[in-house]
LOROTI-524843 format. One record per residue: residue in three letters; x, y, z of N, C-alpha, C, O in turn. Coordinates in Angstrom, 2 decimals. Example, Ala and Ser with C-alpha at 12.3 -4.5 7.8 and 13.67 -1.06 7.14 Angstrom:
! residues 2
[ALA,[13.19,-5.69,7.80],[12.30,-4.50,7.80],[13.20,-3.30,7.80],[14.24,-3.32,8.46]];
[SER,[12.85,-2.25,7.08],[13.67,-1.06,7.14],[12.90,0.03,7.87],[13.41,1.14,8.04]];
! end
This chain:
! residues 129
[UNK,[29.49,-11.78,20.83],[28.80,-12.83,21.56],[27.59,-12.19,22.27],[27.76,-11.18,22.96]];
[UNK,[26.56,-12.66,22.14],[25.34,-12.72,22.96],[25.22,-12.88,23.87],[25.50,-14.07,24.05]];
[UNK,[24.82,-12.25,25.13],[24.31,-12.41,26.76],[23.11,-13.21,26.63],[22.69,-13.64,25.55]];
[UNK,[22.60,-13.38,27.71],[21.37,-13.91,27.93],[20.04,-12.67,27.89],[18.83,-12.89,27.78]];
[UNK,[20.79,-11.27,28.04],[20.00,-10.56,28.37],[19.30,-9.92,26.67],[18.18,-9.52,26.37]];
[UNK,[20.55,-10.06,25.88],[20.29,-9.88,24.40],[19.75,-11.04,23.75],[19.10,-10.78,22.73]];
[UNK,[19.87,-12.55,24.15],[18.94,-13.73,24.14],[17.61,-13.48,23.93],[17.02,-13.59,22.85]];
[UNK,[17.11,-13.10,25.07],[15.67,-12.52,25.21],[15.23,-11.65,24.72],[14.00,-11.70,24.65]];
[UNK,[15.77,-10.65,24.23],[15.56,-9.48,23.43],[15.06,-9.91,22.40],[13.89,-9.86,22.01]];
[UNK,[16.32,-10.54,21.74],[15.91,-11.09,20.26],[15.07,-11.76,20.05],[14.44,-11.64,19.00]];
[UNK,[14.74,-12.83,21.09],[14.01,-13.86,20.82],[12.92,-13.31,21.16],[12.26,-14.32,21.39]];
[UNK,[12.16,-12.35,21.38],[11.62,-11.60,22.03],[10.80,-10.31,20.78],[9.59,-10.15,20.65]];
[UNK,[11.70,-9.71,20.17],[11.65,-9.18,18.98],[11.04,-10.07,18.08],[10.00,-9.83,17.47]];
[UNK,[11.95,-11.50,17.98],[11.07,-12.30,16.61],[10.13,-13.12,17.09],[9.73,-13.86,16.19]];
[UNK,[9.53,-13.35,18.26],[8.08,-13.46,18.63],[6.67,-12.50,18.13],[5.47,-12.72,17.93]];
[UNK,[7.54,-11.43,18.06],[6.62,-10.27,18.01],[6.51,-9.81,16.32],[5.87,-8.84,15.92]];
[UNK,[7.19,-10.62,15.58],[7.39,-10.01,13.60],[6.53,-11.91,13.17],[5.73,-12.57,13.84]];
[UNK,[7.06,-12.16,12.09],[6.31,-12.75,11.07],[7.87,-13.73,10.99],[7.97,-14.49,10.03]];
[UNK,[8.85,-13.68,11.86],[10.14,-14.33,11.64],[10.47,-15.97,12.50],[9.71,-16.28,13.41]];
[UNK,[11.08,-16.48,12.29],[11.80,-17.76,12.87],[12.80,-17.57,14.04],[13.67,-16.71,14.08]];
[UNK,[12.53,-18.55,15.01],[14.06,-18.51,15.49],[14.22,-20.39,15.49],[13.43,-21.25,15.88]];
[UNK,[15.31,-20.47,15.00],[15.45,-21.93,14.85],[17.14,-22.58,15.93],[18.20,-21.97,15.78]];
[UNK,[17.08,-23.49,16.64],[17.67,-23.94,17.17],[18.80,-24.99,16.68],[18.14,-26.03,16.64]];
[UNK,[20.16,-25.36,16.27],[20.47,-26.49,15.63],[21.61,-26.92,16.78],[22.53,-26.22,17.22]];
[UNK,[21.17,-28.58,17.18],[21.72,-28.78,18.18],[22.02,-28.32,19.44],[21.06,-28.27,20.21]];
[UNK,[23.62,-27.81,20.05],[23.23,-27.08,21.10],[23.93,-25.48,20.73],[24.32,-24.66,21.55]];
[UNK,[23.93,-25.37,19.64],[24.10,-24.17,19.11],[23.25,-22.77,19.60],[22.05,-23.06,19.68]];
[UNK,[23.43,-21.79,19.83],[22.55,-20.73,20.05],[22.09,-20.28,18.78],[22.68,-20.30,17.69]];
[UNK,[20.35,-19.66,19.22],[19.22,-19.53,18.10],[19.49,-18.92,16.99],[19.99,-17.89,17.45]];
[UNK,[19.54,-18.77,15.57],[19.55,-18.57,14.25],[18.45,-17.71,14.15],[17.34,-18.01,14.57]];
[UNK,[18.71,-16.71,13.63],[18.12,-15.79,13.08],[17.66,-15.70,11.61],[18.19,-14.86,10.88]];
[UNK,[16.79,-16.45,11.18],[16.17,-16.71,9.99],[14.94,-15.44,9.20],[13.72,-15.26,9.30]];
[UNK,[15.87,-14.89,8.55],[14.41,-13.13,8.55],[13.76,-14.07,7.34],[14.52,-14.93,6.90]];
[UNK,[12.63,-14.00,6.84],[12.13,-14.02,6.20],[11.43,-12.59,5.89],[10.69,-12.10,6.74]];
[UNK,[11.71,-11.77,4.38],[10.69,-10.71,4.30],[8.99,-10.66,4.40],[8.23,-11.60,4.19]];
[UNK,[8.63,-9.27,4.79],[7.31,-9.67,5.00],[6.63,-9.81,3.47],[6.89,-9.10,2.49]];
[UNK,[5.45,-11.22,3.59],[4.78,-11.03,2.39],[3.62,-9.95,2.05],[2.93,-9.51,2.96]];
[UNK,[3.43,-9.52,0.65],[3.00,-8.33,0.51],[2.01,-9.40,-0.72],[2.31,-10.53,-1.11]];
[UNK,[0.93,-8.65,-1.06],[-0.09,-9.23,-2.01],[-0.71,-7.74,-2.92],[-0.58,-6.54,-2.66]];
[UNK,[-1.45,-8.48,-4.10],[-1.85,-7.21,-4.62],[-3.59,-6.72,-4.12],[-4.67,-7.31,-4.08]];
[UNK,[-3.20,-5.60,-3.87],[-4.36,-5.09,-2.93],[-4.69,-3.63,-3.16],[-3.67,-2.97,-3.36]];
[UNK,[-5.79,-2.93,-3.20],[-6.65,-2.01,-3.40],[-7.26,-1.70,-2.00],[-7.98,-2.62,-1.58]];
[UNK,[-7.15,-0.68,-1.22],[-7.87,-0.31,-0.20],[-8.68,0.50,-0.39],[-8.45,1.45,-1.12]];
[UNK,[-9.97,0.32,0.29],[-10.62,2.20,-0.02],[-10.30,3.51,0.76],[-10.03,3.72,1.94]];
[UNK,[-10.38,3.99,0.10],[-9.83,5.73,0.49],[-10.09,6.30,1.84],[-11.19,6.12,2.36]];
[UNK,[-9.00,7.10,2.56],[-9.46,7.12,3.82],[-9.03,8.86,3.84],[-7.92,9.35,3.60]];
[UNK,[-10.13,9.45,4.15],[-11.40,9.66,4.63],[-12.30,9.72,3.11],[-12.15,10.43,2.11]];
[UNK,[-13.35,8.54,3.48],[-14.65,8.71,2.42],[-15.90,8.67,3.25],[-16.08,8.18,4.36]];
[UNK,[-16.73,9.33,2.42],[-16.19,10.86,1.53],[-15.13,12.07,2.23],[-14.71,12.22,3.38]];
[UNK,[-15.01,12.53,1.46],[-13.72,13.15,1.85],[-13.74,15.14,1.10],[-14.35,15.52,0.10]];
[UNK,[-13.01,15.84,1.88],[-13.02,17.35,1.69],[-11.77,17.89,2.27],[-11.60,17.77,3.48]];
[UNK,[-11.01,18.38,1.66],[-10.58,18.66,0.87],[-9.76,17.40,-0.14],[-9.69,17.34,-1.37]];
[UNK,[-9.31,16.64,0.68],[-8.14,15.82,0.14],[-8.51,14.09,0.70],[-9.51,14.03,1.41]];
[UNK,[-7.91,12.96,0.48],[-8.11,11.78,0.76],[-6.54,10.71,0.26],[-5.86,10.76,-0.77]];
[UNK,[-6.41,9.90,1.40],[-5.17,9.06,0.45],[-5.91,7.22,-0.10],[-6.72,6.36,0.27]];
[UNK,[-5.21,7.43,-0.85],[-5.44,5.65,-1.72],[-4.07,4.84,-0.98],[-2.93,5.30,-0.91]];
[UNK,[-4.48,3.69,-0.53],[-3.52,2.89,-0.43],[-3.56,1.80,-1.42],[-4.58,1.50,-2.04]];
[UNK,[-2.19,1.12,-1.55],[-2.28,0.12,-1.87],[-0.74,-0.76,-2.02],[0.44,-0.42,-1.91]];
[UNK,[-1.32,-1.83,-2.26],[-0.03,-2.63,-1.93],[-0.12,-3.74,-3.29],[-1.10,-4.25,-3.82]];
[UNK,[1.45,-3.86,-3.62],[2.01,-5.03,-4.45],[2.76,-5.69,-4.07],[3.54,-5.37,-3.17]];
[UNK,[2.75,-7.14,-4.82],[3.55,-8.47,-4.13],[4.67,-8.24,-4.50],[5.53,-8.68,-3.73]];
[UNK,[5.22,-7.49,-5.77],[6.33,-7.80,-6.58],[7.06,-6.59,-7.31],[6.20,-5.78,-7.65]];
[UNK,[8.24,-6.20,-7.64],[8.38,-5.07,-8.25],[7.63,-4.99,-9.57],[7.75,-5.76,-10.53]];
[UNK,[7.11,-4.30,-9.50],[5.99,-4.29,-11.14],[5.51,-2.38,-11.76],[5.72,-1.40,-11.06]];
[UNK,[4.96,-2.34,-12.97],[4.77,-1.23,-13.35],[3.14,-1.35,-12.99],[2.40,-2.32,-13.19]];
[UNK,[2.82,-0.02,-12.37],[1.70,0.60,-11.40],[1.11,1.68,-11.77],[1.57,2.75,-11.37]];
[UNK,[-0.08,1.64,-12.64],[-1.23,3.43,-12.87],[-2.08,2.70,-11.63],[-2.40,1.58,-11.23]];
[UNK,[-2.28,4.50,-11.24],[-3.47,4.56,-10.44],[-4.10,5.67,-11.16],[-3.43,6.62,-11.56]];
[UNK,[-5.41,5.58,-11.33],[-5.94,6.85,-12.21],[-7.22,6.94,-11.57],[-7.81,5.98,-11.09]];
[UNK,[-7.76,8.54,-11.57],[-8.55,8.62,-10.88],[-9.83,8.83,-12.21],[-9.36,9.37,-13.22]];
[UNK,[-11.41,8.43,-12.31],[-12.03,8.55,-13.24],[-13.38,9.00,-12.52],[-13.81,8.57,-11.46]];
[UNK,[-14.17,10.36,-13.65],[-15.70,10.15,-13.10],[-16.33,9.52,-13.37],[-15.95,8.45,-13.84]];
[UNK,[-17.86,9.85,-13.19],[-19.10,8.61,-13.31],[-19.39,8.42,-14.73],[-20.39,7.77,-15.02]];
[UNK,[-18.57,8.96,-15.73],[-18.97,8.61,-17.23],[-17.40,8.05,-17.64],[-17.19,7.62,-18.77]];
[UNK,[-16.79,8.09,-17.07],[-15.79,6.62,-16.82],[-14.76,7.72,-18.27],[-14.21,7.17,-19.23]];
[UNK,[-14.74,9.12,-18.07],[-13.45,9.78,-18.44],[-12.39,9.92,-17.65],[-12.66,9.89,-16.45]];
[UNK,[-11.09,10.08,-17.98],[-9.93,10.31,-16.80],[-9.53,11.48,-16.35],[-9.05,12.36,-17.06]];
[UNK,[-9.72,11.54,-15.13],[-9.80,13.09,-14.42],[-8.36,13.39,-13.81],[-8.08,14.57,-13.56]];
[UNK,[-7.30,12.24,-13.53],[-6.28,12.59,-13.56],[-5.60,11.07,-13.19],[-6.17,10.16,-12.59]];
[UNK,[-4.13,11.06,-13.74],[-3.41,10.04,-13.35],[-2.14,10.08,-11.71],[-1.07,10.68,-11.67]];
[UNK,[-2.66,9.38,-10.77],[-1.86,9.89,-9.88],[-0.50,9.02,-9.51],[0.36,9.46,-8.75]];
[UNK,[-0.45,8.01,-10.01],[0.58,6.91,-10.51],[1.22,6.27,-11.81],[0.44,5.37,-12.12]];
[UNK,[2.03,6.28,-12.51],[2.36,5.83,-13.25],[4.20,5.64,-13.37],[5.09,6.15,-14.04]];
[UNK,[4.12,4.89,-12.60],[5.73,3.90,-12.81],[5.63,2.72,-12.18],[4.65,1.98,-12.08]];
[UNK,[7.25,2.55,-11.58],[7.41,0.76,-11.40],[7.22,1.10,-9.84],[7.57,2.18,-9.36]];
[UNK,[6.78,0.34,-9.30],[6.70,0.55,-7.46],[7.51,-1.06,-6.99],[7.29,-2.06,-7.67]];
[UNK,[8.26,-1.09,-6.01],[8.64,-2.00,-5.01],[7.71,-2.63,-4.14],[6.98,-1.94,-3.43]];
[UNK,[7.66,-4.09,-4.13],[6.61,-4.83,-3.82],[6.36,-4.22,-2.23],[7.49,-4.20,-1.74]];
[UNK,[5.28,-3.66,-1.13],[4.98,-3.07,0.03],[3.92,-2.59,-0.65],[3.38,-2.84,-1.73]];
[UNK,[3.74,-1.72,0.37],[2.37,-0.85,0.69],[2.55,0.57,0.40],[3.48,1.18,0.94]];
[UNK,[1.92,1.03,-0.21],[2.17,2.41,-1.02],[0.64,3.77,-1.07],[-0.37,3.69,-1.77]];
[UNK,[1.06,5.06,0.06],[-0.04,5.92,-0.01],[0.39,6.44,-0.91],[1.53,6.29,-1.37]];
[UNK,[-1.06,7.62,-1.57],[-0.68,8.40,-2.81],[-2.01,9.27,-2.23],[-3.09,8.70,-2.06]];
[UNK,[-1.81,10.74,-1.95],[-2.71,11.80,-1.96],[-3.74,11.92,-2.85],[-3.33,11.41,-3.89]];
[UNK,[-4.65,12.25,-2.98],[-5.57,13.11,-3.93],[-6.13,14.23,-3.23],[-6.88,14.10,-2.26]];
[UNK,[-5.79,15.28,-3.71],[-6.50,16.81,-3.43],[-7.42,17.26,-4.44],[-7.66,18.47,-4.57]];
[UNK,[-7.99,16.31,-5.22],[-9.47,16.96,-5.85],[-9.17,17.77,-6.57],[-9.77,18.84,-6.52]];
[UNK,[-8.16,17.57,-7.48],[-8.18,18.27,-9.09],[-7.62,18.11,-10.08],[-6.39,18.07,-10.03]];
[UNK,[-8.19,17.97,-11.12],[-7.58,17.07,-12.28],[-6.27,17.15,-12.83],[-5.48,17.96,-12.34]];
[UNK,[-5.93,16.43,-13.76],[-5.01,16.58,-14.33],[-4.14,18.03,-14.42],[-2.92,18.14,-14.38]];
[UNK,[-5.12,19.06,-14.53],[-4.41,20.62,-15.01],[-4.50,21.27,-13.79],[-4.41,22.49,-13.62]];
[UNK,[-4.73,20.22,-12.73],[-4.53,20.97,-11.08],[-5.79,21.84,-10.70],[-5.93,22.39,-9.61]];
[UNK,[-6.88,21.91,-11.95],[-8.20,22.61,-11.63],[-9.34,21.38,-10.75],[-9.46,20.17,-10.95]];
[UNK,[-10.10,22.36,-9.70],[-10.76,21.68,-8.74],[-11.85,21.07,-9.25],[-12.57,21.80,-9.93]];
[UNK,[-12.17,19.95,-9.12],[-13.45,18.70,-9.73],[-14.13,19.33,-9.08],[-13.67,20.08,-8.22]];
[UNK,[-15.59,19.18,-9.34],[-16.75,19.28,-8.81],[-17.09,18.01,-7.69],[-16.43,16.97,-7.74]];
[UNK,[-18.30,18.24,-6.57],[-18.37,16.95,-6.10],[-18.99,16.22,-6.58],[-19.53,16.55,-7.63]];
[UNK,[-19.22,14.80,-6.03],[-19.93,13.53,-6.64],[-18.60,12.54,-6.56],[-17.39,12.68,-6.40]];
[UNK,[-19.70,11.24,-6.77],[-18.55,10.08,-7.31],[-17.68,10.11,-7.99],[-18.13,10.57,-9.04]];
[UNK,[-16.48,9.89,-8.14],[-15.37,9.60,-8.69],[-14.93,7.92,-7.94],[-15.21,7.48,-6.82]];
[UNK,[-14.08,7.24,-9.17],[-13.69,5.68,-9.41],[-11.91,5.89,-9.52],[-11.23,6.60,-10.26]];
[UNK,[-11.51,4.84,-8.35],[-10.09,4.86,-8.64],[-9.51,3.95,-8.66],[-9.18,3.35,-7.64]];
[UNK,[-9.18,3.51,-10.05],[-8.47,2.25,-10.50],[-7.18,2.19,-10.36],[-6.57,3.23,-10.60]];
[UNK,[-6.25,0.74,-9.87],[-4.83,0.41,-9.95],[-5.09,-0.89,-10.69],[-5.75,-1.92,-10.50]];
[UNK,[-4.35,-0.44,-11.56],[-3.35,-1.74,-12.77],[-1.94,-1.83,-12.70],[-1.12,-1.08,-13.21]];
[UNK,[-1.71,-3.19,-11.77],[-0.37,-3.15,-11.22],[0.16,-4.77,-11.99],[-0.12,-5.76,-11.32]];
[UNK,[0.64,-4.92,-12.88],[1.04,-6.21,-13.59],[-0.45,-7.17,-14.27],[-0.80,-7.08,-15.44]];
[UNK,[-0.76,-7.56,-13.82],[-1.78,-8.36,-14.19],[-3.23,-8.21,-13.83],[-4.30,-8.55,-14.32]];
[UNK,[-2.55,-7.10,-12.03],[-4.17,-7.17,-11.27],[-4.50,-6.06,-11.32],[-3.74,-5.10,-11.37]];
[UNK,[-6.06,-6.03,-11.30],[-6.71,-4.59,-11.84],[-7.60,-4.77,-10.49],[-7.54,-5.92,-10.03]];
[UNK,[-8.27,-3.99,-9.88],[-9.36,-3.24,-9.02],[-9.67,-2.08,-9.26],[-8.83,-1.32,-9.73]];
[UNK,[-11.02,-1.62,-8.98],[-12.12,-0.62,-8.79],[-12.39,-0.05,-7.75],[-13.26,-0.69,-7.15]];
[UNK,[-11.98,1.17,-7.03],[-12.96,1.23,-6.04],[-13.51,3.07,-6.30],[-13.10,4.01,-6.97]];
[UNK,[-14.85,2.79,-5.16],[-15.57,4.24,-5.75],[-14.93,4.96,-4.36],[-14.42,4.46,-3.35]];
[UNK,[-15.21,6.51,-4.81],[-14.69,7.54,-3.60],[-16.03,8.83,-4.14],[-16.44,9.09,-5.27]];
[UNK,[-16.41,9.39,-2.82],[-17.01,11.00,-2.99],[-16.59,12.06,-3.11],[-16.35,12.36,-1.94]];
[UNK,[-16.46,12.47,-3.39],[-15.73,13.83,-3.08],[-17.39,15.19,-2.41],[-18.43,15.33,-3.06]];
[UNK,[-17.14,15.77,-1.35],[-17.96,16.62,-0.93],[-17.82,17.50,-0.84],[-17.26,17.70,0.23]];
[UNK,[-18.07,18.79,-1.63],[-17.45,19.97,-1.39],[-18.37,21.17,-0.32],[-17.88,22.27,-0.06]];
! end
């Protein structure tokens, strides 16, 4: 059983999330979670430009299969830093600036694409050495 003092807490807690509290009759409040919604999304890279290293975020609505690949300015693939199924949230992934065989890129633009089910995005990153 609930106090009044854990009343407020809770109700208090789900003021503060993306959740319900619903009342039925003179029943005490229901705790209705709803998960948080998640969408498909591409962020740009944080720190850009960036030295030594930089992370990609990104987020999916749904459990789905996910490449993130990193490409240069003549649109070859310099390395793949994702490739499986991810759980619908928000998901970092490192890049330390070297390709596929772990040897260090040169600087300049580089393009980093996610193809996560259906949705595709672009975004550009520097690398500065």
């Amino acid at each position: 059983v609930l106090g009044d003092d854990d009343l407020a807490f809770l109700q208090a807690e789900l003021l503060s999330t993306d959740q319900t509290v619903r009342s039925f009759g003179g029943l005490r409040p229901e705790r209705i979670v709803e998960g948080p919604t998640y969408q498909f999304e591409l962020a740009q890279n944080y720190p850009n430009p960036f030295n030594p290293s930089t992370t990609i975020s990104f987020s999916v609505a749904r459990s789905t299969d996910v490449t993130l690949a990193i490409f240069d300015v003549r649109g070859s693939l310099v390395s793949t830093l994702v490739r499986d199924r991810r759980e619908a949230g928000v998901h970092r992934i490192g890049w330390d600036g070297t390709d596929s065989r772990g040897t260090r890129v040169a600087s300049g633009v580089y393009f980093y694409r996610l193809n996560a089910g259906s949705f595709r995005a672009t975004r550009k990153m520097v690398l500065l050495r």
